[in-house]
C-alpha positions in Angstrom: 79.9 166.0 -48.0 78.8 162.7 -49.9 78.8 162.6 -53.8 75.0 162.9 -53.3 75.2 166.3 -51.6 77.5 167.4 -54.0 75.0 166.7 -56.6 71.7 168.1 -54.4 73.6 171.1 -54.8 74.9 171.7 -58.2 71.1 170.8 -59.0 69.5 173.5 -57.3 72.9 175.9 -58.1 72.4 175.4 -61.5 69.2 174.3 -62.0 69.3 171.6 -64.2 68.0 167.8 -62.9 69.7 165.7 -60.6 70.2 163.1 -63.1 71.6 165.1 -65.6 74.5 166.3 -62.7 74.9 162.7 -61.9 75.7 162.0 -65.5 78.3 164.6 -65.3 79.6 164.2 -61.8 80.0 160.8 -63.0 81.8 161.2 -65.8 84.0 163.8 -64.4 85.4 161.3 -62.2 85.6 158.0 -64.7 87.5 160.2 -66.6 90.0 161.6 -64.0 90.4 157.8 -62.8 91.5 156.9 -66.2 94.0 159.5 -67.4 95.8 158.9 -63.8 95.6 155.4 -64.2 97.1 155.5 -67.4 99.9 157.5 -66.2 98.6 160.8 -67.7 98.3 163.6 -65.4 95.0 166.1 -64.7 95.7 169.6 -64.1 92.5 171.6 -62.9 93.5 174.9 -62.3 92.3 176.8 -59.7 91.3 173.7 -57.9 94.6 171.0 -57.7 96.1 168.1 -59.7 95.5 164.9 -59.9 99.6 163.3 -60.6 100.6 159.6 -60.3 103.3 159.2 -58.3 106.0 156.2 -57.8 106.5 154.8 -54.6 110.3 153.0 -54.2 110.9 149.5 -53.5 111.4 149.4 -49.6 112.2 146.4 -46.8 109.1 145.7 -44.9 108.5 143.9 -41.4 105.3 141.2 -41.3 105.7 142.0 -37.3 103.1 138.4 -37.0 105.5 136.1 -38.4 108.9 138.6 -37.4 110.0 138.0 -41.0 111.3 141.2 -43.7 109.2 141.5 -46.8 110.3 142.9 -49.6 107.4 145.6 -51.0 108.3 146.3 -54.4 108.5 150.1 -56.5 104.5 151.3 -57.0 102.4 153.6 -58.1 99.7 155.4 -56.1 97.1 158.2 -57.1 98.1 161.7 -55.4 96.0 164.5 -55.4 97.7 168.2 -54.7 95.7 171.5 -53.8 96.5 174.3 -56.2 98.1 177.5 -53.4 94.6 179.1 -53.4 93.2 175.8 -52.4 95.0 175.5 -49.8 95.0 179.1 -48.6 91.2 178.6 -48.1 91.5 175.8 -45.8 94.1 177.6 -44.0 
C-alpha cells in the first residue's frame, strides 16, 4: 500500500476530501519524524512506537580496499508493533 492508497481510502472511509486527508496524513508524519528526531519518543497505542535507538561504535571491514573502519556510536529510527499488532500479522 502507497501513501496514496492509504489516503484513497481514509477518503472514502470517512468521507471527507482527499486533500483534506493529505493535509493530515502529512502532518501525522512531519510530526512523528520530528519528535524521533529530536530524541523524543511516539507512543501510539494500539498500533506501535516509534523509539530512537543508539547503535554502538563497532570495527568495520571496507572488504575493496581490505582495510578496518572504524563506524562510530549512532542513532537510527526504530519502529516497534504494539502485541496486538503483531498478533494480527501472525
Amino acid at each position: 500500500m502507497t501513501k496514496a492508497d492509504l489516503i484513497n481510502e481514509l477518503a472514502i472511509a470517512t468521507g471527507y476530501d482527499k486533500k483534506t486527508i493529505t493535509i493530515v496524513v502529512e502532518g501525522f508524519m512531519e510530526n512523528v519524524k520530528k519528535n524521533v528526531a529530536s530524541g523524543e519518543n511516539v507512543y501510539l497505542r494500539g498500533f506501535g512506537s516509534f523509539i530512537t535507538k543508539t547503535r554502538a561504535a563497532k570495527v568495520g571491514r571496507n572488504i575493496s580496499k581490505n582495510t578496518s573502519v572504524v563506524v562510530p556510536e549512532h542513532k537510527i529510527p526504530f519502529f516497534k508493533p504494539a502485541d496486538d499488532f503483531s498478533d494480527m500479522v501472525r
